[in-house]
C-alpha positions, -999 to 999 in steps of 0.1 A, spaced: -93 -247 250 -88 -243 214 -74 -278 214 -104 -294 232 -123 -281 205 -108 -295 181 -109 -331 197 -136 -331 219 -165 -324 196 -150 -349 170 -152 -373 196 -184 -371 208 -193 -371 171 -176 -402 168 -194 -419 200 -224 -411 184 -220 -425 150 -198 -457 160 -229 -468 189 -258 -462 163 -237 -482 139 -232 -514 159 -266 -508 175 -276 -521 140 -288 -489 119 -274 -475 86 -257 -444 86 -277 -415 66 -269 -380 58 -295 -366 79 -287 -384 108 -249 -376 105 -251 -342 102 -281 -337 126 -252 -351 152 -228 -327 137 -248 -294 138 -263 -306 174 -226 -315 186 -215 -275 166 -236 -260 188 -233 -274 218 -192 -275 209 -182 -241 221 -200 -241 254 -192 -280 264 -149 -275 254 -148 -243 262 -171 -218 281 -182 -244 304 -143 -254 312 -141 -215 312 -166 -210 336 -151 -234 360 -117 -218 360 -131 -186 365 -155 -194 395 -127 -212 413 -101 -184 401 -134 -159 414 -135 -176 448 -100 -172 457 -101 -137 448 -134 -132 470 -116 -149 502 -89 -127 495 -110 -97 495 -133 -110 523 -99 -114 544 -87 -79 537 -119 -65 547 -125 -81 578 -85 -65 587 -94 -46 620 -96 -10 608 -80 20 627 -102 35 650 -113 75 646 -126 78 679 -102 103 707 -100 81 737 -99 42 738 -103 29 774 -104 -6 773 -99 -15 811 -132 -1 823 -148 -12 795 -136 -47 789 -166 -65 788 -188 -44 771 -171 -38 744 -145 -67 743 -104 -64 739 -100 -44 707 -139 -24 713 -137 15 703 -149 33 732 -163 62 740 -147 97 745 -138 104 777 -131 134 797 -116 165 780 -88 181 784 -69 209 767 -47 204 735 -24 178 746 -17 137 746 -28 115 774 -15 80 780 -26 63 805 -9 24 814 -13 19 774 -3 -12 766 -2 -19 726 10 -43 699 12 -44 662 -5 -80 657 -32 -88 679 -19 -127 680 16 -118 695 21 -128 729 38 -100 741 34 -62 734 55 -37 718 49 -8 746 42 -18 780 24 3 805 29 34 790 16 65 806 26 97 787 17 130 792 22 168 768 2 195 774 -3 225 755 29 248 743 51 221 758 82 207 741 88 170 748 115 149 736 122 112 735 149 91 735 158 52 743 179 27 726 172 14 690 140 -8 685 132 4 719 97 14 711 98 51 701 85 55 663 58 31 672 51 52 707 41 77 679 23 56 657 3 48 690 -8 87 693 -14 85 659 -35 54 659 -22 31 636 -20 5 662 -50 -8 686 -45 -6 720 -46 -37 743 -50 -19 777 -53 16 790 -62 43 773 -50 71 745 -69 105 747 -60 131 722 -70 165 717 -62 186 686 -54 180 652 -22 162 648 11 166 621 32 140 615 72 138 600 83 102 594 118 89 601 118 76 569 112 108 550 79 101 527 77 121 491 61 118 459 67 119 425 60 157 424 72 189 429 90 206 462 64 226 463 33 198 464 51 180 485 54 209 513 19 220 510 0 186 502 -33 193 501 -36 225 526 -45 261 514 -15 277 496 -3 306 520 25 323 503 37 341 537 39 310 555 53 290 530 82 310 530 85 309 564 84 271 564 108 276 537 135 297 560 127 278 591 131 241 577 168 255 558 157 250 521 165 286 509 199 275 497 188 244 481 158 258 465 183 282 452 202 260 434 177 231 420 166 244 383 129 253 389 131 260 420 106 249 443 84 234 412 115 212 407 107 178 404 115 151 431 114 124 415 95 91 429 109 89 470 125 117 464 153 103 443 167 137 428 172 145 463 197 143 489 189 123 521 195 157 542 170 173 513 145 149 517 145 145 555 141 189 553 113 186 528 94 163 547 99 181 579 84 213 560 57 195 550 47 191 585 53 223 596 36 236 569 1 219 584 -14 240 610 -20 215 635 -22 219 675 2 191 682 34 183 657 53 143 663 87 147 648 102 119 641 140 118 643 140 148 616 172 160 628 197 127 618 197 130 583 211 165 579 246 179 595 258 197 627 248 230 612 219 226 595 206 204 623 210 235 646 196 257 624 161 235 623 162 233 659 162 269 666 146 281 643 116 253 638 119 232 669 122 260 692 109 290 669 83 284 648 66 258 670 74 273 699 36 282 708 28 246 698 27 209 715 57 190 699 68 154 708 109 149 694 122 117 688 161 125 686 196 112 691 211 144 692 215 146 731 231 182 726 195 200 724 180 181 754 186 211 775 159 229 756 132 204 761 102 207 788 105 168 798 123 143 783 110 104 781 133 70 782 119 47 766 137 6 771 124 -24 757 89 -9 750 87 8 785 97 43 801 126 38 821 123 74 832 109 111 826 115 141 836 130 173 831 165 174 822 178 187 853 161 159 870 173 133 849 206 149 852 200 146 889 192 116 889 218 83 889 209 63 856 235 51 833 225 80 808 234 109 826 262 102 817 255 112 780 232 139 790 263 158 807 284 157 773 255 179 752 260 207 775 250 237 748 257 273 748 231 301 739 241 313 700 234 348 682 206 334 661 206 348 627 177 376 619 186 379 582 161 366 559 166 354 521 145 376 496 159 347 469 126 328 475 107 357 465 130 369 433 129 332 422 91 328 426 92 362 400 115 346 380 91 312 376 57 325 370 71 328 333 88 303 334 78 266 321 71 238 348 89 208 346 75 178 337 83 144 345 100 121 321 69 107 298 68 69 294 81 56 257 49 46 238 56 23 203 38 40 170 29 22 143 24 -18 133 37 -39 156 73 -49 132 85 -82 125 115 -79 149 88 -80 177 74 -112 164 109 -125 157 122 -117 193 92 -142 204 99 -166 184 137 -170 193 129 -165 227 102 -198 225 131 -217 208 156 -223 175 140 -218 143 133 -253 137 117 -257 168 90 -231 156 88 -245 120 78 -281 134 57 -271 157 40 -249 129 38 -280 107 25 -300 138 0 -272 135 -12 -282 99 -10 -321 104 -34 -319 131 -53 -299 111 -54 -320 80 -61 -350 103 -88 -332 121 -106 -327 82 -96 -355 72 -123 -368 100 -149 -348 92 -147 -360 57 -147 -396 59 -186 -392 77 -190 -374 40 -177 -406 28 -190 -432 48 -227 -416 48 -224 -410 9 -217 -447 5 -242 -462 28 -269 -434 9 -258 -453 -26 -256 -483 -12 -295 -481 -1 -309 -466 -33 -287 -502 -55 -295 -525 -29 -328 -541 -49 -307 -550 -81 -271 -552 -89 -274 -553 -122 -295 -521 -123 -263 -502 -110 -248 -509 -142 -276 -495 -166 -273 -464 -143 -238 -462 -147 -242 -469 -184 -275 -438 -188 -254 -419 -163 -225 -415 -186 -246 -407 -217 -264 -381 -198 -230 -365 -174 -203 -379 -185 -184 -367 -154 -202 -389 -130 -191 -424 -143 -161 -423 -124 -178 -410 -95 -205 -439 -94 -177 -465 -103 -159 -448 -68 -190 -456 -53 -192 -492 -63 -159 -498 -53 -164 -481 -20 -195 -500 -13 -178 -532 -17 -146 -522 10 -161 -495 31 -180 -521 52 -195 -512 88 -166 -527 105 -137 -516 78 -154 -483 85 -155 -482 120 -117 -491 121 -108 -462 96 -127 -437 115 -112 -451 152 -80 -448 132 -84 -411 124 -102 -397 159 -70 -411 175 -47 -397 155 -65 -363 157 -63 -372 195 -28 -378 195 -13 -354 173 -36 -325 189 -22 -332 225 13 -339 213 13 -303 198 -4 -287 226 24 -302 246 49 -287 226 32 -250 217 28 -251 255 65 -254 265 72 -230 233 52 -206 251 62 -207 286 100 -208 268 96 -180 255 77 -164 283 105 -175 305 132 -160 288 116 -127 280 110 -123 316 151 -131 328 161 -111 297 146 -82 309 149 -92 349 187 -93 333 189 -57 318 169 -43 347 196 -54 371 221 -40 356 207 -11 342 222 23 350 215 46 376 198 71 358 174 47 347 162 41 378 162 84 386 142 88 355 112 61 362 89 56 388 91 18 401 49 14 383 65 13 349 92 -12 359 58 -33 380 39 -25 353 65 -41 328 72 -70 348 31 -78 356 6 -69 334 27 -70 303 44 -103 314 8 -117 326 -5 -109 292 27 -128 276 22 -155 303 -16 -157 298 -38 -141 273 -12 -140 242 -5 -181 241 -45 -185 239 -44 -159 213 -20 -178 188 -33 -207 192 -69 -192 183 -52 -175 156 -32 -202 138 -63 -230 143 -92 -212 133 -71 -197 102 -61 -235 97 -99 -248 97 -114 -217 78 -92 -229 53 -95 -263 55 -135 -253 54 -137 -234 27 -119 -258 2 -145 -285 11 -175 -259 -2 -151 -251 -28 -149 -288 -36 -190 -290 -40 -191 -257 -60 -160 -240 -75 -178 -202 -78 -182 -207 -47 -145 -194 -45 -149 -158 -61 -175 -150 -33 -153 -157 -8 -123 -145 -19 -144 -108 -19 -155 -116 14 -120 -123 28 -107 -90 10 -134 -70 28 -126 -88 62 -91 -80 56 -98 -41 51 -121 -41 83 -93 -54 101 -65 -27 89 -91 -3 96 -94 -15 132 -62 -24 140 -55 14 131 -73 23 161 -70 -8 182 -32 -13 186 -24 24 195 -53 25 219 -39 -8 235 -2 10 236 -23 36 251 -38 16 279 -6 -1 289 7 35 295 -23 47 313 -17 20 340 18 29 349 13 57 368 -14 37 389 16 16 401 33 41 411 7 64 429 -2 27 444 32 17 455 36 52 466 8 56 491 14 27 509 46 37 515 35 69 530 1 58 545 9 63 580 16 100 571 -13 103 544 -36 93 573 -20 117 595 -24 145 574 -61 132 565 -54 135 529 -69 99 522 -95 121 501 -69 137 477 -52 107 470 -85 90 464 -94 110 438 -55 114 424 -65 80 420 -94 79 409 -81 101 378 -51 81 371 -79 48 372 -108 68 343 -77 71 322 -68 41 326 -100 29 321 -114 52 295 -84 38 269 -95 1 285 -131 11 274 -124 25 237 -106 -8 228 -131 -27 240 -162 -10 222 -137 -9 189 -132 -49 197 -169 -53 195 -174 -27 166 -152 -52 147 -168 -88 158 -202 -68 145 -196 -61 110 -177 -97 104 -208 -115 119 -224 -89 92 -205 -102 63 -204 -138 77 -247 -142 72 -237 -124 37 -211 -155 35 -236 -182 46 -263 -172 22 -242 -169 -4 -232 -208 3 -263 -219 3 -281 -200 -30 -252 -216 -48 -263 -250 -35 -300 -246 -48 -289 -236 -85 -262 -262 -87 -281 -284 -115 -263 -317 -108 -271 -342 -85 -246 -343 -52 -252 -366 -23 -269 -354 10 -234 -361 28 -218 -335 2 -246 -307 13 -249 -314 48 -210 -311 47 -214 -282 33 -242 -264 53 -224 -276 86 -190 -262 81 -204 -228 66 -228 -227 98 -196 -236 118 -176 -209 98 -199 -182 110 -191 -176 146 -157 -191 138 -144 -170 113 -154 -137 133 -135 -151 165 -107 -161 146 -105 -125 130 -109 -112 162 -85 -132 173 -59 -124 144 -63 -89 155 -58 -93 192 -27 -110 184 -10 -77 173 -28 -60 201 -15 -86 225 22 -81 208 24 -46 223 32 -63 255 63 -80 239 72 -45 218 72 -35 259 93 -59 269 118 -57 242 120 -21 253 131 -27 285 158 -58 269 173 -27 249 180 -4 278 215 4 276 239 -16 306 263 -2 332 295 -1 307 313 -33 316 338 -44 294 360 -57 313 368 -96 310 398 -103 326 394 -101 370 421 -86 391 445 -107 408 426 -131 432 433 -113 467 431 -74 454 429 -52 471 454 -65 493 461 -29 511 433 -6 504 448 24 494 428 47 476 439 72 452 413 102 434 429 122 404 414 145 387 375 135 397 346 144 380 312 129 384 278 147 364 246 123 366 229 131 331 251 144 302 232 172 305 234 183 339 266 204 352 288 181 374 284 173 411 322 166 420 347 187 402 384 177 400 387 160 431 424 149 436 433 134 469 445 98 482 434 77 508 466 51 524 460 21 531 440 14 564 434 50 572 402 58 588 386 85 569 359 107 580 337 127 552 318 157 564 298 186 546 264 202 547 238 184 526 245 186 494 281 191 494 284 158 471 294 133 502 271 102 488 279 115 453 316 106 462 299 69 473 284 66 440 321 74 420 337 50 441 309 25 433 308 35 396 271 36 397 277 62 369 305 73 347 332 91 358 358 110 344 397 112 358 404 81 376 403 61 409 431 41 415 428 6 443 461 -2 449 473 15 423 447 -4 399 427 19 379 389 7 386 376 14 354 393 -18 349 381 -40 369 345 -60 361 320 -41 378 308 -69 401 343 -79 410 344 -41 422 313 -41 444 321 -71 459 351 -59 474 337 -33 492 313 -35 519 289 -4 522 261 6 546 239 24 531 220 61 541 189 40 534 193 8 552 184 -22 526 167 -53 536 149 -81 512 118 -98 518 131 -133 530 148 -148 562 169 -130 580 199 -154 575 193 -149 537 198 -111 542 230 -115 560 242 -143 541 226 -144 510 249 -169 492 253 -194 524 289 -190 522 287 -189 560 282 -206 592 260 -202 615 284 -191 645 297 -166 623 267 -154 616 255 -147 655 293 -135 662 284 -106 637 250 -101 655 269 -99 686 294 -75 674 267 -48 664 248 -53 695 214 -75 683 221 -108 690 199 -103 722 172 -91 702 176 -117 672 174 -143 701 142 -130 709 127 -138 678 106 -170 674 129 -183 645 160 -167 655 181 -166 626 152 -177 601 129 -153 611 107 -135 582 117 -98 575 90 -82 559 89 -63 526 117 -33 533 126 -43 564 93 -34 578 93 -51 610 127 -39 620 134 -4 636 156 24 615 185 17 636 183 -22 636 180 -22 596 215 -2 600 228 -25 625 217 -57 603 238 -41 571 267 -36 597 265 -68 603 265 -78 569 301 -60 566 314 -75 591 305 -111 578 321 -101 546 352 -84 563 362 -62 532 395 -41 530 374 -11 521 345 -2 541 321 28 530 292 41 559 267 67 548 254 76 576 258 46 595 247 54 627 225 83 623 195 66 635 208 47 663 214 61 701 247 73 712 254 46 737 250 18 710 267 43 688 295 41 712 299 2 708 298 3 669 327 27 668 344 4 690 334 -27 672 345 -9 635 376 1 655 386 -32 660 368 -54 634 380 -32 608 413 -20 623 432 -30 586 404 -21 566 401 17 549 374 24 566 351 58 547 326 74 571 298 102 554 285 113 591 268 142 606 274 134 639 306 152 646 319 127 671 319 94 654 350 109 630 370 125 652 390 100 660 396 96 624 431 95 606 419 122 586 388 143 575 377 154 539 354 183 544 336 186 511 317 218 495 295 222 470 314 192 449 350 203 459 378 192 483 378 222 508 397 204 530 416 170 542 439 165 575 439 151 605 408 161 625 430 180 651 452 197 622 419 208 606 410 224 645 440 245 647 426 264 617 401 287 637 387 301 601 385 266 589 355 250 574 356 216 600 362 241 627 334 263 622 310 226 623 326 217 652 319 250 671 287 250 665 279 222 683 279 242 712 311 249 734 307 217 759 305 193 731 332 212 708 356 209 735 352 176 744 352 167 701 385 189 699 399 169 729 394 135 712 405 148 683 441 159 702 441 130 718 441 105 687 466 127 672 490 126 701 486 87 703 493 87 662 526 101 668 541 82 695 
């Protein structure tokens, strides 16, 4: 913009001048600098406001389309029954009806038919009719992606439906299979809005099995989550958010898979004494794997390929001849004593914290201070060398000196053309006045000799090719350096962006523990944007209008020297306005760039949890959580604006003071000066006025805007994942996989005690090894050693190299994992499983095949291209898990690591992924973290962890012969049917070992 200023309006002044010159007239004074102060004001709004306005109304229509779009999204309905059969016409395909008959609590399906996205040609659920009544205890079950979390997000409407109808009655509760939590305490989290009931809440507590954990986390239950819940355990989370259901009082309760995440014993504990106790006088609809509590159920529901494939009670379905009877026979359970005895450890630490000081969360760094020079210098090298900023500086000045250099040769021209009509009646008169001008001012002979002389070259044409000559090089030399200050800019906007992208990516763990992903979005959009955007505009700004103030006030200096002390006190007080604001401006701007963080993150964190926010019906509180986090925002985005136009007040103030100054001095100056030298003058002083407060504004913004780079470099000195490792292993390690631990420790902050302590055992080479413990017991923790996603101490030996020596990606890339938390990336489905296209295709769908979704990848309208949406979105739990199966086998790693691979999938395809891992992997070292007793027991061995320690490690049926034993005790208490027939696999594989 800044640039069009500066060639635009000398352009048009040019047109002007050049057209009434040929057209015959003289150039005078007055009409030159009528054009100029005409053109002055026009200038601003004609290069830049009106080019302004035109970007913004475009940039303003896109953003109203967008908004118009989101708007008119079809909104969830809040209406109890939908009946769109009988109502078809009236109301049209996605109508809300009106409320049918009523019934007791309960849920009503009736031939439902439903679909996410309304343009889809076939439907997710099919036909659907579903029936709970009051105090009834419903579970359902089906294959993975087979329509049973959206079943539920059906009762809950989050999805219209197409045909039939939904009728619920009561007030609903909701536990996600992807546990939901936010960045604050146990305690928030549980209650979420509801009346604090201390007797209930510890009966949540006791029921949902969080004495224990509460017990040991530091504050208790004001301890601190972290954002999703990343202090926690998966078990810990998945218990959290299953009190926070609980904890609702609600007439009907949709669990959704809560018990997968946690282990046999904790997982029997919550269904006793939640499932079955507490919510026994409750409707409750149980999406479960776990086939072993079936028994206990009032009906169960099969759901296949978005249809019920049958219902009933389990004695009919046992009854009955379907293919899963099979699997219903093997979770035969016997009655257990169930434990009366209740913790008083709640209560003693609830004494205990009422002195105590809450936790906080970690506060944001905020910069103090003037922006230092190593923040400017860090721009600077990142837009280029040092002599690419130093010619583009000069390029800066050229164009400057050019652009005056314009302006005054008009000066010159119209000066000339003035003398030239006042000696046009005699030559010889100009003589005698050059002779009586010397007598009387001796200092003007040379100037009326300069005039003679330029009278007889400056012609109309000779002046007309001088002036062409300098608009076009202003023209040239003012795009050519836009050009180049351009790619500076997005250089160094470029590079500040991977730097960071760079150090973010490997950044540590703990990093990531200790902030919420709205600082990191916060970082890498508003503070890049403003890199991107506002602070290019504001150098430019700077640099130019300092240039032309200065370019400016030598040519009033030129007509009147004292015109210099003036405005030299005029600059000093502008320069003392602006310390004084900049004071108050650049910490309010640090301060505003805080204040937006945590807007991110309570953003990114409700849409993440929105189906259970609206569940809950707390769309109010996080409204006005929201609301809070936006008028502090706001309020520090409000200060620096009113101190922004504080400032451009008082230097408009002192500019008139300038301006009147100027021209006083012109009136008393005795001498006579040409019109062109005054009009020069009055043009660029009027000029100066609005020019000189922008640019100060301007010069101020620019260390305002530099708190966005002082952010950034923050985040390019985080300190790295230690790496210093250069030289690679030998090409094919590991070769074997043998896995030795010596000595393990493992503590997450240096000031936290240490999660494993001196582990020492070893894992040979192709040994399938199964890792069990309650939650808690350091099983992922173990992951995260083998990874090194923090420092260890003792070592970990890969065939018999020490990994502490090998390059951290080398190290990760040799071992496949899948994940607790399935991981999938917005893209193409053949870019998650093959990110790096070092496969083909027909390996690709082999892999599918082996994990049992190449049917249902078929199915998709791209196949192998087919979008995944952000997270994995519009994949099932269980197929997210498959995919990053799938994944591992594509790779086909020595070492394979599975955190709870299989925990949301059903037991049949459960079946055929042991079997595929069984022979994909059958000479890989294969480490399985499962709570599912039965997909380890045919394991070489077992490490049962506790509370960070080895308790014990054998071979499954070794570890059963031990009746006190720690793996013993989780087998039992699976129930005697299902422990007998896991002890008889386990005897088996042992028996088939040794022969």
């Amino acid at each position: 913009m800044m640039s069009c200023n500066l060639v635009l309006n000398r352009v048009a002044i040019f047109l002007c001048i050049v057209t009434y010159v040929v057209t015959g007239n003289t150039l005078s004074a007055s009409y030159a600098y009528t054009v100029t102060s005409f053109y002055g004001i026009l200038r601003m709004a004609v290069t830049m406001f009106f080019p302004q306005a035109i970007t913004q109304f475009a940039e303003t229509n896109v953003s109203v389309n967008r908004l118009k779009k989101f708007l008119l999204y079809e909104e969830t309905t809040e209406t109890d029954c939908i009946d769109l059969q009988k109502d078809e016409q009236k109301y049209g395909m996605n109508g809300t009806l009106p409320i049918g008959y009523k019934h007791s609590v309960g849920i009503h399906l009736n031939k439902a038919s439903l679909k996410w996205i309304h343009s889809l040609p076939e439907n997710t659920l099919n036909n659907i009719t579903f029936e709970v009544n009051s105090k009834e205890l419903v579970a359902i079950v089906g294959t993975v992606g087979a329509g049973k979390t959206t079943l539920l997000h059906a009762i809950l409407k989050e999805l219209p439906a197409q045909e039939g109808s939904i009728d619920i009655q009561g007030t609903v509760s909701y536990a996600s299979q992807e546990p939901w939590l936010f960045g604050g305490s146990v305690r928030q989290n549980i209650v979420f809005g509801q009346p604090f009931d201390q007797k209930k809440y510890e009966e949540v507590i006791r029921v949902c099995s969080l004495e224990r954990d509460l017990r040991l986390f530091p504050y208790g239950d004001r301890t601190l989550v972290g954002d999703r819940g990343v202090t926690l355990s998966g078990g810990q989370r998945a218990r959290i958010n299953l009190a926070r259901a609980i904890y609702k009082d609600a007439d009907i309760y949709l669990l959704d898979d809560p018990l997968s995440a946690v282990d046999t014993h904790v997982g029997k504990q919550l269904f006793d004494n939640c499932v079955c106790g507490y919510l026994k006088d409750k409707c409750v609809i149980l999406v479960t794997h776990q086939l072993q509590y079936l028994r206990n159920v009032n009906k169960i529901y099969l759901l296949e390929n978005g249809k019920i494939a049958a219902s009933g009670s389990y004695s009919e379905l046992q009854a009955s001849e379907s293919e899963f009877t099979k699997l219903l026979a093997d979770s035969k359970e016997e009655e257990d004593e169930k434990s009366e005895r209740r913790s008083k450890l709640l209560d003693k630490k609830e004494k205990e914290e009422d002195n105590a000081e809450a936790p906080t969360q970690e506060k944001e760094e905020r910069g103090s201070g003037i922006i230092s020079w190593s923040v400017y210098k860090s721009y600077l090298r990142a837009g280029g060398s040092w002599f690419k900023t130093i010619t583009l500086c000069s390029a800066f000045v050229i164009s400057q000196i050019v652009a005056s250099s314009t302006d005054y040769f008009v000066t010159i021209w119209s000066n000339t053309e003035q003398w030239r009509s006042e000696h046009i009646l005699n030559v010889n008169q100009i003589f005698t006045n050059i002779t009586l001008n010397s007598t009387n001012n001796p200092t003007t002979e040379s100037g009326e000799s300069s005039q003679y002389f330029l009278s007889d070259i400056l012609t109309d044409r000779n002046a007309i090719i001088i002036y062409s000559c300098l608009v076009c090089s202003t023209m040239l030399i003012t795009v050519s350096r836009s050009i180049a200050f351009f790619r500076f800019c997005m250089t160094a906007s470029t590079n500040l962006h991977n730097k960071m992208f760079e150090k973010i990516v490997y950044a540590t763990m703990r990093f990531f523990n200790t902030n919420p992903p709205g600082r990191i979005l916060n970082r890498f959009s508003k503070d890049i944007g403003a890199v991107d955007e506002t602070l290019p505009i504001t150098i430019v700004d700077t640099v130019q209008i300092g240039l032309t103030v200065l370019a400016i006030s030598i040519v009033i200096g030129s007509l009147n020297p004292w015109i210099f002390l003036p405005t030299i006190i005029i600059l000093t007080i502008f320069y003392c306005i602006r310390l004084v604001f900049l004071a108050t401006s650049r910490d309010v701007k640090r301060v505003e760039a805080v204040t937006r963080s945590p807007m991110y993150t309570h953003l990114s964190a409700s849409l993440q949890g929105l189906t259970t926010i609206r569940a809950f019906g707390a769309q109010e509180i996080l409204k006005v959580e929201f609301d809070n986090y936006q008028d502090k925002y706001s309020a520090a985005f409000f200060m620096f604006l009113s101190a922004n136009r504080t400032f451009g007040f008082w230097l408009d103030f002192h500019c008139i003071i300038y301006l009147c100054l100027v021209i006083v001095s012109i009136l008393f100056i005795e001498s006579e000066i040409f019109g062109g030298n005054v009009g020069l003058a009055l043009t660029q002083s009027i000029g100066l006025t609005g020019m000189f407060q922008w640019g100060m504004r301007q010069w101020s913004e620019l260390e305002n805007q530099m708190t966005s780079v002082e952010r950034i470099q923050e985040y390019t000195n985080i300190n790295p994942e230690i790496d210093t490792v250069a030289k690679d292993p030998p090409k094919f390690w590991p070769e074997a996989g043998g896995i030795k631990f010596i000595k393990l420790c493992l503590k997450y902050s240096p000031d936290e005690p240490d999660v494993l302590k001196d582990l020492t055992f070893e894992i040979k080479p192709k040994e399938k090894v199964g890792i069990v413990g309650r939650t808690g017991a350091g099983k992922s923790s173990l992951i995260a050693a083998l990874f090194r996603l923090t420092e260890i101490e003792g070592k970990i030996l890969i065939d018999n190299l020490d990994t502490k020596g090998v390059p951290l990606h080398v190290l990760r890339s040799k071992i496949s994992i899948i994940p607790q938390e399935p991981v999938l990336f917005s893209g193409t489905l053949r870019k998650n499983l093959d990110p790096f296209d070092e496969y083909n295709d027909e390996i690709l769908w082999n892999a599918l095949d082996e994990v049992e979704l190449k049917s249902a990848v078929s199915d998709l309208p791209a196949g192998l291209d087919s979008k995944v949406s952000e997270g994995g979105s519009n994949f099932s739990v269980g197929q997210r898990q498959l995919l990053c199966l799938a994944r591992a086998v594509i790779r086909n790693n020595k070492i394979l690591v599975m955190d709870e691979a299989t925990a949301n999938v059903d037991p049949q395809t459960d079946g055929l992924i042991q079997n595929t891992i069984r022979r994909k992997f059958a000479d890989c070292t294969v480490l399985t973290i499962a709570h599912r007793l039965h997909t380890i027991m045919d394991s070489d061995k077992v490490l049962v962890m506790d509370a960070g320690r080895v308790a014990e490690f054998d071979h499954p049926y070794i570890l059963s012969q031990n009746s006190n034993g720690v793996f013993t005790g989780l087998v039992k208490q699976t129930g005697k049917a299902m422990a007998e027939n896991l002890f008889s696999i386990a005897e088996e594989t042992f028996k088939s070992s040794n022969n």
